[in-house]
Residue frames relative to the residue before (quaternion, step in Angstrom):
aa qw qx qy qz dx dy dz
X 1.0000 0.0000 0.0000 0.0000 0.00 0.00 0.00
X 0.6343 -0.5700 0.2975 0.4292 3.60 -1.07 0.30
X 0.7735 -0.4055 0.2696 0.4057 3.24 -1.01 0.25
X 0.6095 0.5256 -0.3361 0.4892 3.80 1.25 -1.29
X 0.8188 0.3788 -0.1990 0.3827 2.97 0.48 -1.51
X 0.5294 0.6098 -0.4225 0.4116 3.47 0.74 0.02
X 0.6225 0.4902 -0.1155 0.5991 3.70 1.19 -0.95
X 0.5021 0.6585 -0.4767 0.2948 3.51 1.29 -0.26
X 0.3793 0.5505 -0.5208 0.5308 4.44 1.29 -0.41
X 0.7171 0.4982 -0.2338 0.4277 3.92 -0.40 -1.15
X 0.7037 0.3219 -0.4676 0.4273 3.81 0.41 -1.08
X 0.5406 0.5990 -0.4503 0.3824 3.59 0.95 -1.67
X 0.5918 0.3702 -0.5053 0.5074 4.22 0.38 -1.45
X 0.8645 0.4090 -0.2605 0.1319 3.58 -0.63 -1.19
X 0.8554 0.3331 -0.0423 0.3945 3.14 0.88 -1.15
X 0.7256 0.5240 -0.0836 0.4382 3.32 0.80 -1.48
X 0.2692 -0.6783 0.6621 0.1701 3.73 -0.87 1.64
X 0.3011 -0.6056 0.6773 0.2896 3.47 -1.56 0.11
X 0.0281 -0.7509 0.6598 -0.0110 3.22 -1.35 0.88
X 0.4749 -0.6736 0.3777 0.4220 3.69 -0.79 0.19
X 0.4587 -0.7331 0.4880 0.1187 2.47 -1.79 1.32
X 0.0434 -0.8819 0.4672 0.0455 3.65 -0.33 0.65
X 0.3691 0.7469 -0.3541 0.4248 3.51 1.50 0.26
X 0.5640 -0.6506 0.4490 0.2387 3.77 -0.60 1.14
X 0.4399 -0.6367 0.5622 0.2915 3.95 -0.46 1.12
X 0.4675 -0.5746 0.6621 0.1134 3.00 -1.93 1.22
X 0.1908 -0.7961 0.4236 0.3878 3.26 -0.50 0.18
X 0.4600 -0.6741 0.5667 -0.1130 3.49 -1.39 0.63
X 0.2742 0.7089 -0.6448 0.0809 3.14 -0.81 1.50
X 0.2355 -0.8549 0.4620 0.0119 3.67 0.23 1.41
X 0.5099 -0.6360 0.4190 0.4000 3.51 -1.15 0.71
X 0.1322 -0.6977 0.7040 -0.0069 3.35 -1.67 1.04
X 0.0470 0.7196 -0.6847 -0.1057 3.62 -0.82 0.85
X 0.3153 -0.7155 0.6224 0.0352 3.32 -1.58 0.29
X 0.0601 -0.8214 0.5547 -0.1188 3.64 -0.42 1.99
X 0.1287 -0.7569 0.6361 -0.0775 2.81 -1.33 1.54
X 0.3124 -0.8468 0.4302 0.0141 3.14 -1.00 1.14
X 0.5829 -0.5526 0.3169 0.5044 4.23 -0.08 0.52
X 0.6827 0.4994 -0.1682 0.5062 3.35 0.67 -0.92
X 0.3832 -0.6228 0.4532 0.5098 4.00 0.96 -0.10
X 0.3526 0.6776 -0.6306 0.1374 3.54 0.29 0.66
X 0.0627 -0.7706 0.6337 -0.0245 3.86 -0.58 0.92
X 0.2485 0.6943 -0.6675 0.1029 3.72 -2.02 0.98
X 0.4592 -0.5996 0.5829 0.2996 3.25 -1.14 1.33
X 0.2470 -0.5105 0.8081 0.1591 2.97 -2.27 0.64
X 0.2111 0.6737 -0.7051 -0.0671 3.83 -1.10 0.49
X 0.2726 -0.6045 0.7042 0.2536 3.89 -1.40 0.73
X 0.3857 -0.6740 0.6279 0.0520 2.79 -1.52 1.40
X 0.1144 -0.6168 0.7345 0.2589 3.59 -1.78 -0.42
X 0.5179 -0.5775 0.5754 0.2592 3.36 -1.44 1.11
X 0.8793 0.0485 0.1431 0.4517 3.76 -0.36 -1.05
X 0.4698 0.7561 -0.4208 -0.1744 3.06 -1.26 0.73
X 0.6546 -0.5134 -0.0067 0.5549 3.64 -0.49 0.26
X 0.7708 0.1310 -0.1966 0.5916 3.87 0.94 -0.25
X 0.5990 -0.5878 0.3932 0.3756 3.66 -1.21 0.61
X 0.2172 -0.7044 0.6532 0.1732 3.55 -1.30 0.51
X 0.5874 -0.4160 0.6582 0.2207 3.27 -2.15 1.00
X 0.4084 0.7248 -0.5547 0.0106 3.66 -0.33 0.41
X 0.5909 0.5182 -0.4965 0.3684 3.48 1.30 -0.12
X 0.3635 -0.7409 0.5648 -0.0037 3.63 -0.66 2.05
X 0.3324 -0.7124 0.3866 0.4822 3.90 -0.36 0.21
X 0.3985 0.5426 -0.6090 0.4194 4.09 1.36 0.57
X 0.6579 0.3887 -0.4077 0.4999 4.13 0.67 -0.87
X 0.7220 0.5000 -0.3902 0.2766 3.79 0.28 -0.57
X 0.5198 0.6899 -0.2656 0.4282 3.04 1.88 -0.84
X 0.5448 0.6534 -0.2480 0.4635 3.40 1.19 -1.36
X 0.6861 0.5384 -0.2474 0.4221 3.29 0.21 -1.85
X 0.9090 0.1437 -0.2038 0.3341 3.39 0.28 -1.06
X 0.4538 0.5793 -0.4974 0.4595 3.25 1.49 1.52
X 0.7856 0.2169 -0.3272 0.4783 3.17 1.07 0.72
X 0.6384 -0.5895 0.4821 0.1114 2.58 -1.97 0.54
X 0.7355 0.1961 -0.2033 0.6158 3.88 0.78 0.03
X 0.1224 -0.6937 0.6875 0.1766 3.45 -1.25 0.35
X 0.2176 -0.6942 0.6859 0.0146 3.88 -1.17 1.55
X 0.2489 0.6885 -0.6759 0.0842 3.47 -1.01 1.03
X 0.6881 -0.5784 0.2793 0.3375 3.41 -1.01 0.53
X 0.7396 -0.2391 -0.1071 0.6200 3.62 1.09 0.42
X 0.4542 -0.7114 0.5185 0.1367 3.17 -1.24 1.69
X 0.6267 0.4265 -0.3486 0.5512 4.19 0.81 0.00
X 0.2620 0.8124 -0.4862 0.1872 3.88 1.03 0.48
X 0.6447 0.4616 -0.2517 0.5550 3.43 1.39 -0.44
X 0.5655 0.6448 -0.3086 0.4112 3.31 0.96 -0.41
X 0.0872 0.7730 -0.5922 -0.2102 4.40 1.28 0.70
X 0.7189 0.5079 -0.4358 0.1878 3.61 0.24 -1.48
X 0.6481 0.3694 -0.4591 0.4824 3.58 0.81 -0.17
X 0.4268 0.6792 -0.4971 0.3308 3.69 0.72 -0.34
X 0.7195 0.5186 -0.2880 0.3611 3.24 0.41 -2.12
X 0.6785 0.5172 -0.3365 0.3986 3.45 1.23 -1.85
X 0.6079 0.5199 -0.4103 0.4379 3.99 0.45 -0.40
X 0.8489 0.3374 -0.2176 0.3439 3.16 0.30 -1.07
X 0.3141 0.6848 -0.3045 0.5829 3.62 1.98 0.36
X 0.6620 0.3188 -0.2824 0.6167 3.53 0.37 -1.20
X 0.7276 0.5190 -0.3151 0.3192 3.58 -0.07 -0.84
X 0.7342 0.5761 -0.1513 0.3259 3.62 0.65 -1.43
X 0.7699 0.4464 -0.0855 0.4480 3.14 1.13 -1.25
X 0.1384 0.7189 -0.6812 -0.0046 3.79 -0.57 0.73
X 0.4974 -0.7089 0.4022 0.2971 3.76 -1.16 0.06
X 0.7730 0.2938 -0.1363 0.5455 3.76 -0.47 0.40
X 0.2688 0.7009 -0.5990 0.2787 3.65 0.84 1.02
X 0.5992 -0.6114 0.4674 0.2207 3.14 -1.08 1.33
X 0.4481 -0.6704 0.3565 0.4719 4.08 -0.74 1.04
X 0.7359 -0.5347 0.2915 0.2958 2.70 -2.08 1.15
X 0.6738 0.5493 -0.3841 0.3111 3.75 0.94 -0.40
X 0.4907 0.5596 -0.3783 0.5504 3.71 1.17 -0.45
X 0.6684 0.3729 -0.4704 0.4392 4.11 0.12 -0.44
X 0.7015 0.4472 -0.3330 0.4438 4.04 0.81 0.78
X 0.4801 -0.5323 0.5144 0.4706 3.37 -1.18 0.03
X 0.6361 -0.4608 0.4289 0.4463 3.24 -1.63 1.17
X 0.7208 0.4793 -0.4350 0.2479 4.07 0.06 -1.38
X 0.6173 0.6395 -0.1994 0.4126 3.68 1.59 -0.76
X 0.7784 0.4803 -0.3499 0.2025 3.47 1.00 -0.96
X 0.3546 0.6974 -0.5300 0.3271 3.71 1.75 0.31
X 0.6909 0.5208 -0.2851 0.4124 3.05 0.75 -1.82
X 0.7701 0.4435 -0.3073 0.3402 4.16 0.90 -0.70
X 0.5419 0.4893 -0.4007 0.5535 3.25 1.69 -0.11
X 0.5945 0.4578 -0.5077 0.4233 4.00 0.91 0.10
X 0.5763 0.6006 -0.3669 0.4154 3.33 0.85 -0.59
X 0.6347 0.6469 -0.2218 0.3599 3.35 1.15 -1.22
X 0.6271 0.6501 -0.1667 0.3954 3.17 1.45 -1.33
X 0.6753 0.4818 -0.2929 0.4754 2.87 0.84 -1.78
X 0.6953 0.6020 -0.2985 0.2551 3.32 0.53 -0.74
X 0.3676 -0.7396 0.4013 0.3959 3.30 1.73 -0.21
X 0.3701 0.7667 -0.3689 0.3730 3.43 1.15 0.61
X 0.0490 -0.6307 0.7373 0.2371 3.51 -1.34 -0.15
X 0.7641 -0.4825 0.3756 0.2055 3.14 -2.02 0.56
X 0.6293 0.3575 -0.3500 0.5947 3.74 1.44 -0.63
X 0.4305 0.6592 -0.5542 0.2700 4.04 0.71 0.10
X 0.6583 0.4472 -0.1964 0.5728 3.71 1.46 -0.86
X 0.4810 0.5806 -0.5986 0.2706 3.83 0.60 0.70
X 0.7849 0.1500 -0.2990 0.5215 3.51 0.32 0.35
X 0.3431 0.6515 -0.5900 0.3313 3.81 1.20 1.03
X 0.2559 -0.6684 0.6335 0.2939 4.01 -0.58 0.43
X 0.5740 -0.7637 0.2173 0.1999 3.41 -1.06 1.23
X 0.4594 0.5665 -0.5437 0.4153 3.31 1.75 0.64
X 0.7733 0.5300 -0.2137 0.2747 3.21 0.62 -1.08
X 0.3705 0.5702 -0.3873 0.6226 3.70 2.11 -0.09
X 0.5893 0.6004 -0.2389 0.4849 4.14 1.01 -1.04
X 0.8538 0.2059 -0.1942 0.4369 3.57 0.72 -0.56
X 0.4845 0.6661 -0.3440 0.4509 3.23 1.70 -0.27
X 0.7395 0.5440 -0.1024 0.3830 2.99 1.33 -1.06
X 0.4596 0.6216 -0.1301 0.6209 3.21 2.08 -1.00
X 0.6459 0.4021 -0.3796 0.5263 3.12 0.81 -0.48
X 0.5627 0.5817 -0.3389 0.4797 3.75 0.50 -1.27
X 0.7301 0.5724 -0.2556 0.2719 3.58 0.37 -0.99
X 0.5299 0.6618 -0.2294 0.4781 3.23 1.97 -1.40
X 0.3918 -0.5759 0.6096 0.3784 3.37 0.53 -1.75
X 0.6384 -0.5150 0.3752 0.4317 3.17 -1.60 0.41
X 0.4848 0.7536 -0.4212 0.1403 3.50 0.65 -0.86
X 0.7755 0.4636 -0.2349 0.3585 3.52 0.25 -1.33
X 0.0344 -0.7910 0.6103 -0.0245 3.40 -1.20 0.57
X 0.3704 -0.7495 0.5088 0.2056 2.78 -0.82 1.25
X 0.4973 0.5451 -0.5610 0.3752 3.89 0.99 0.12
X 0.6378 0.5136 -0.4085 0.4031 3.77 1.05 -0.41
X 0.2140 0.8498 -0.3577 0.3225 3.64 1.34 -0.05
X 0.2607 -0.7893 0.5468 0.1002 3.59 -0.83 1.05
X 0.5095 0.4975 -0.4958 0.4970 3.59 1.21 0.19
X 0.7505 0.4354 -0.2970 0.3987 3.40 0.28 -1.55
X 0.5679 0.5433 -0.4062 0.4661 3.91 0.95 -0.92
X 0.6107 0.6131 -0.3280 0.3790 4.09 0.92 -0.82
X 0.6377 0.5222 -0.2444 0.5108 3.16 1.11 -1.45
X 0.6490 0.6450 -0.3490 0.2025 2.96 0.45 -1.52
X 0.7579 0.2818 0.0969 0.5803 3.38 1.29 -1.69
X 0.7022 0.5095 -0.4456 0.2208 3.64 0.32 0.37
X 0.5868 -0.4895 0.5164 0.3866 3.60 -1.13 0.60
X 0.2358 0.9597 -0.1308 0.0797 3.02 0.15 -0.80
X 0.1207 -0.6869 0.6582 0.2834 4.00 0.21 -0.24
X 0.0483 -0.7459 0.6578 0.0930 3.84 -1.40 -0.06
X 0.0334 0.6991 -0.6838 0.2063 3.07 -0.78 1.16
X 0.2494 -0.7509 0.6099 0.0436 3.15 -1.45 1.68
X 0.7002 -0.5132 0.4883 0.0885 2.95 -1.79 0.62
X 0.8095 -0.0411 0.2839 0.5123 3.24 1.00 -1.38
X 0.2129 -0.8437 0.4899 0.0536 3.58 1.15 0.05
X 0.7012 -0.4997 0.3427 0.3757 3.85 -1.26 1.12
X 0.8169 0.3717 -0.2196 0.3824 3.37 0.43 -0.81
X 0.4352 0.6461 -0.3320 0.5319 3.31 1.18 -0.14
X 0.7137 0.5535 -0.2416 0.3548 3.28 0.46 -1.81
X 0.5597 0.6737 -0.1461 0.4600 3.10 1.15 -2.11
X 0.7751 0.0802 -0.1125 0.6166 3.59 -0.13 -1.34
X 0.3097 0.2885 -0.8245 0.3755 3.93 -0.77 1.53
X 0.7386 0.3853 -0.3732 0.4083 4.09 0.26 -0.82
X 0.7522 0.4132 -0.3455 0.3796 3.71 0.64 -0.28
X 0.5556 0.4389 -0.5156 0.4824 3.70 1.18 -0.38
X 0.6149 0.6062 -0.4808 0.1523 4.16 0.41 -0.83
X 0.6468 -0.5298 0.4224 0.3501 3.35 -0.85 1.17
X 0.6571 -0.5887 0.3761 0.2834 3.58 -1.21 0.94
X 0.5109 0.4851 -0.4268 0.5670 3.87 1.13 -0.97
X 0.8525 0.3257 -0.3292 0.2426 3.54 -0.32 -0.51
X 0.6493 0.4861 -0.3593 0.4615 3.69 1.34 -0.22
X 0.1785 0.7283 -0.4539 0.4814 2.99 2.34 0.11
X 0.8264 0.4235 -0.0867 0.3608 3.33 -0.31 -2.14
X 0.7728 0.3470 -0.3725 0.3789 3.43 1.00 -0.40
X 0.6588 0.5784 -0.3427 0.3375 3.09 1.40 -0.17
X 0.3572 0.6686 -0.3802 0.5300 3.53 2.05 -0.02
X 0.9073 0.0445 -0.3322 0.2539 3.15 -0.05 -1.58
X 0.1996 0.7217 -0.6033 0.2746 3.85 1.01 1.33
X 0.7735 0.4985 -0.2084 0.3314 3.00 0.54 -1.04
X 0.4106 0.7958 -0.1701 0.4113 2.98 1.92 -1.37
X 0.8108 0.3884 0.0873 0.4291 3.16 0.81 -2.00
X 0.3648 0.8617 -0.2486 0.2501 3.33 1.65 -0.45
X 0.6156 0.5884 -0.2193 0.4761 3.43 1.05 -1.42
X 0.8001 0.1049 0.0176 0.5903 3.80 0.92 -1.14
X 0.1982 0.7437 -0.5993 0.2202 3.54 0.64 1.20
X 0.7045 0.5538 -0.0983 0.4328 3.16 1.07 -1.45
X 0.6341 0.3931 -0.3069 0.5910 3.86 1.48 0.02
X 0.5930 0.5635 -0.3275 0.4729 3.22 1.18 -0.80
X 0.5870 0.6493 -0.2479 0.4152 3.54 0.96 -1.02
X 0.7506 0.3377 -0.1925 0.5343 3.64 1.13 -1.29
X 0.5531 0.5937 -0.3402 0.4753 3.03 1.26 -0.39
X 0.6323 0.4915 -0.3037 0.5161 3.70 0.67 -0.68
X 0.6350 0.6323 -0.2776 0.3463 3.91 1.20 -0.77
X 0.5255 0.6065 -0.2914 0.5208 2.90 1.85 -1.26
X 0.7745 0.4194 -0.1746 0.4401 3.11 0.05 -1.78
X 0.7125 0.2395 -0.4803 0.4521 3.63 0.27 0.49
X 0.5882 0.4945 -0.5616 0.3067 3.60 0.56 -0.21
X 0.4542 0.7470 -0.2446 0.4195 3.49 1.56 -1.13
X 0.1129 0.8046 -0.4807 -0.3300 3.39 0.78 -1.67
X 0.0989 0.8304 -0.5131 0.1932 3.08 0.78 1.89
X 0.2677 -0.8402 0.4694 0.0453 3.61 0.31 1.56
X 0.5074 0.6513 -0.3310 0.4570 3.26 1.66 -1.09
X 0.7471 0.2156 -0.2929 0.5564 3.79 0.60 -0.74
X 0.4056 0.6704 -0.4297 0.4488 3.68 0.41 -0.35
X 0.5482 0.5211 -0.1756 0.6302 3.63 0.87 -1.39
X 0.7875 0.3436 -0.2919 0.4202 3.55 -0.81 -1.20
X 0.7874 0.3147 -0.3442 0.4030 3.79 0.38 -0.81
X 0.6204 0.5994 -0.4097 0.2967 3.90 0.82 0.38
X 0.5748 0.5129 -0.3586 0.5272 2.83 1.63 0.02
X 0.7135 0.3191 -0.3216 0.5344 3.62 0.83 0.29
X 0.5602 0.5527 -0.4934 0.3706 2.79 -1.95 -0.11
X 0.8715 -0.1759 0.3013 0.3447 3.06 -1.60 -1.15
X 0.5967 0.6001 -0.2374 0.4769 3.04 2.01 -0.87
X 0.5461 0.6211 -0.3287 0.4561 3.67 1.59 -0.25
X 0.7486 0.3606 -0.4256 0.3584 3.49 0.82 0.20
X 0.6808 -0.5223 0.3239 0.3986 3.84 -0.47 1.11
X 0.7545 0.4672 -0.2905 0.3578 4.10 0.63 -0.84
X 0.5188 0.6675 -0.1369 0.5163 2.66 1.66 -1.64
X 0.6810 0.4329 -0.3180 0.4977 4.08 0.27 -0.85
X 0.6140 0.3920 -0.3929 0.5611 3.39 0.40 -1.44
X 0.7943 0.1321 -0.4501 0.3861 3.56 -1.37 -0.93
X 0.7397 0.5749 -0.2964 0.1855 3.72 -0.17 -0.84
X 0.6646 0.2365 0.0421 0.7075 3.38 1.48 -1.27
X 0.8992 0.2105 -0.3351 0.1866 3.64 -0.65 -0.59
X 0.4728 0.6646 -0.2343 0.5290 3.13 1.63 -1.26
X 0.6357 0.4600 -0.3771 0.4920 3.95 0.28 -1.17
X 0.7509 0.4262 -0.3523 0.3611 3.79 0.50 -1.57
X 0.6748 0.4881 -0.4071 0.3749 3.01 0.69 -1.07
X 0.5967 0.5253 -0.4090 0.4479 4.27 0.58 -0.98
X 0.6424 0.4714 -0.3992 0.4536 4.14 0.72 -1.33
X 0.6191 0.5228 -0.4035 0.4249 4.00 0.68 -1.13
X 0.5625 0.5316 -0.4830 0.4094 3.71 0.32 -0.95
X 0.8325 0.4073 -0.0817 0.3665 3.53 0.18 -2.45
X 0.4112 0.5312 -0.4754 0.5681 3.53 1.74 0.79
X 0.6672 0.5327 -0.1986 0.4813 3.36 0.84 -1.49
X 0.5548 0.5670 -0.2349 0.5617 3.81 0.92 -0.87
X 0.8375 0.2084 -0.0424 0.5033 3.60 0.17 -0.99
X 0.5837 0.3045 -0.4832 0.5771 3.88 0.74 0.91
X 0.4842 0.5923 -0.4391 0.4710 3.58 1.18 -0.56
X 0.7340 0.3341 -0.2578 0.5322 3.82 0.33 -1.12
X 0.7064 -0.4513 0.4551 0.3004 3.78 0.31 0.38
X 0.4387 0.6674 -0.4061 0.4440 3.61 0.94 0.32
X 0.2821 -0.7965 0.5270 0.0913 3.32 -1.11 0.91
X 0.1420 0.8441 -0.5144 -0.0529 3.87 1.38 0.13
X 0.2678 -0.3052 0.8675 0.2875 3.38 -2.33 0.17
X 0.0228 0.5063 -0.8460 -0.1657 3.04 -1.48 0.42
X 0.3389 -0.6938 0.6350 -0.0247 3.38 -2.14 1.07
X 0.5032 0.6734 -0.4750 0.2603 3.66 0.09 0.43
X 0.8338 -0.3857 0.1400 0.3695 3.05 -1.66 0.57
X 0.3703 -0.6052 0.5114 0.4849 4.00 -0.92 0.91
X 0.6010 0.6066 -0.4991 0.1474 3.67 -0.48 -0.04
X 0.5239 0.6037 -0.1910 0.5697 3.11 1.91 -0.86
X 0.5756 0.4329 -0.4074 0.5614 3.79 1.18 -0.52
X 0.6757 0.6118 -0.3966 0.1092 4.10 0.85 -1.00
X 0.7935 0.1828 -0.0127 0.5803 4.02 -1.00 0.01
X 0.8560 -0.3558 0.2084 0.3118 2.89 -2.44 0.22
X 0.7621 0.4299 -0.2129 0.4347 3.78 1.08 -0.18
X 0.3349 0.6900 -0.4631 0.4442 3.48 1.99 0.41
X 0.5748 -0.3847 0.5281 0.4926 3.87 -1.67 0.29
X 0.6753 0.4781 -0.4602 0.3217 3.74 -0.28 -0.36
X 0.7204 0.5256 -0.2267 0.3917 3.04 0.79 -0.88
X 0.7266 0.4189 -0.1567 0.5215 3.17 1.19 -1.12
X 0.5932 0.4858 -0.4572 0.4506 3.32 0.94 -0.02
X 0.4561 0.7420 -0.2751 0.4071 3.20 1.12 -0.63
X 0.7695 0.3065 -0.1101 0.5493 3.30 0.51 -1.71
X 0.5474 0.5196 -0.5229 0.3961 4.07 1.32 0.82
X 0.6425 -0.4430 0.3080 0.5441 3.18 1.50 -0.73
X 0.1507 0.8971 -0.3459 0.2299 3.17 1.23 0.03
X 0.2855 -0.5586 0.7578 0.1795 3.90 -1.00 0.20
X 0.3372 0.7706 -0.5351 0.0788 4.10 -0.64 0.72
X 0.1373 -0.7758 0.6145 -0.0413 3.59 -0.43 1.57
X 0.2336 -0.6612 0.6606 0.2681 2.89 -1.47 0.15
X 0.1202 0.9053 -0.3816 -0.1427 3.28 -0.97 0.85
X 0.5220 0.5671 -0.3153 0.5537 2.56 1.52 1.44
C-alpha cells in the first residue's frame, strides 16, 4: 500500500480523535481466509482497515460465522480504544530535544512541497524542533489523507468495541510506536520524503484503498506494498516483513496451544508472498480463502 496508507495503524495511535459515526454503512465484503491445521488446529485470517471516512457493513454472515468459531480474538493492539493512554505513549516516544529544523530532514527539491504540507497543517516549521522525524512523518501523513477519515469508523476499534470474546494483541501501542522510533535516522529520513513525495495523491489513494478493501481486492492491496515507503529495504523489514513473520509464529503459537483465534489486522499484512496467508501456508498450514 502507499506509503500514507501504510502508516495509517500509527496515524489512528497518533493523531486521530474518535467521534461518532452516524453515516449509513457501506457495504463490505472483505477478505477472510480460514487455517487449518493436521491436528484440528483451526484460525480465521480477516484484513482489516484502520480508518475510514463513513462506517462499513462488513460483518457478512461468512465473517460472523468465523467469529463465532472462535475462541480468542488477535488484533494488533488490544487497548486501541484506550486514546488517553495512546497520546501518553506516543508523547514519551515522539519527542527528543534539539532536532535539527524540520526542513533539512529532506531533499532540498522536497522542502517546498514539505513546508505546504506544513501549512496545511496549521503549523510552523519550529513546531517540529523537538518532533523525532517519524512522528513529524505521520503527523503529516495524516494531513495528507484529509479530514475525512476516522478512525471511529475503524474495523479494529468497531471489533473490540463489540466482541465476546478473549483479546489478545500481537504487538501492543507501544511496541507499534517504537518499530518507528528505534529506526535509524536515514530511514525516518526516507519515510518522511516519500510522505511528502506521495502527498499530491494521498487522498485518492486513500479512497482508492476503501474500495479495494470493501471489494477484498488483495490483487491491489498487493500492488501498493511494494511501493511507496515500502520500496526502501529498512523500511519493509521493520514495517512489513519482520512484523509478518513474528504475527505468523504467535498464530502458530496459539493454534498449537488449542486456541481458536480471529486474528484482525491490517489487509495489507494478509497481501502477496509475505502476507500471514502465505506464510502460514509455507508452515504447512490448510489456507482458504473464504472470502
Amino acid at each position: 500500500m502507499s506509503s500514507n496508507r501504510f502508516v495509517a495503524t500509527a496515524c489512528a495511535l497518533a493523531l486521530l480523535v474518535v467521534q461518532t459515526a452516524c453515516a449509513r454503512p457501506d457495504p463490505a465484503n472483505p477478505a477472510l481466509w480460514h487455517v487449518e491445521g493436521p491436528k484440528g488446529q483451526s484460525a480465521w485470517l480477516f484484513g482489516t482497515i484502520h480508518a475510514l471516512s463513513r462506517p462499513a457493513a462488513w460483518r457478512t454472515p461468512r465473517v460472523e460465522q468465523a467469529l463465532g468459531k472462535s475462541d480468542e480474538l488477535l488484533v494488533e493492539i488490544a487497548d486501541l480504544n484506550n486514546d488517553d493512554a495512546t497520546r501518553e505513549i506516543y508523547d514519551q516516544l515522539a519527542h527528543s530535544p534539539g532536532q535539527p529544523p524540520i526542513e533539512n530532514r529532506v531533499r532540498p527539491d522536497l522542502r517546498a512541497s514539505l513546508m505546504h504540507l506544513v501549512d496545511k497543517a496549521g503549523l510552523k516549521p519550529g513546531s517540529f524542533a523537538d518532533t523525532e522525524t517519524w512522528a513529524a512523518a505521520l503527523m503529516l501523513s495524516h494531513v495528507a489523507q484529509g479530514p475525512d477519515e476516522d478512525a471511529a469508523n475503524g474495523v479494529d476499534r468497531d471489533l473490540l468495541k463489540s466482541t465476546r470474546l478473549l483479546v489478545g494483541e500481537l504487538e501492543g501501542t507501544r511496541k507499534q510506536l517504537g518499530l518507528f522510533d528505534t529506526l535509524p535516522e536515514s530511514a525516518q529520513r526516507a519515510m518522511l520524503e516519500s510522505v511528502v513525495t506521495d502527498a499530491p495523491h494521498a487522498l485518492q489513494e486513500t479512497q482508492q484503498l476503501a474500495r479495494a478493501w470493501r471489494q477484498g481486492d488483495m490483487g491491489w492491496i498487493e500492488r501498493q506494498t511494494q511501493g511507496g515507503m515500502l520500496a526502501n529495504p529498512v523500511l519493509r523489514n521493520v514495517l512489513y516483513v519482520r512484523r509478518n513473520l513474528a504475527w505468523s509464529e504467535a498464530i502458530k503459537q496459539a493454534m498449537a496451544q488449542g486456541r481458536h483465534p480471529f486474528v484482525a489486522v491490517g489487509a495489507a499484512h494478509m497481501a502477496g508472498a509475505q502476507g500471514l496467508p502465505a506464510l502460514l501456508a509455507a508452515k504447512g498450514y490448510r489456507v482458504t480463502r473464504v472470502e
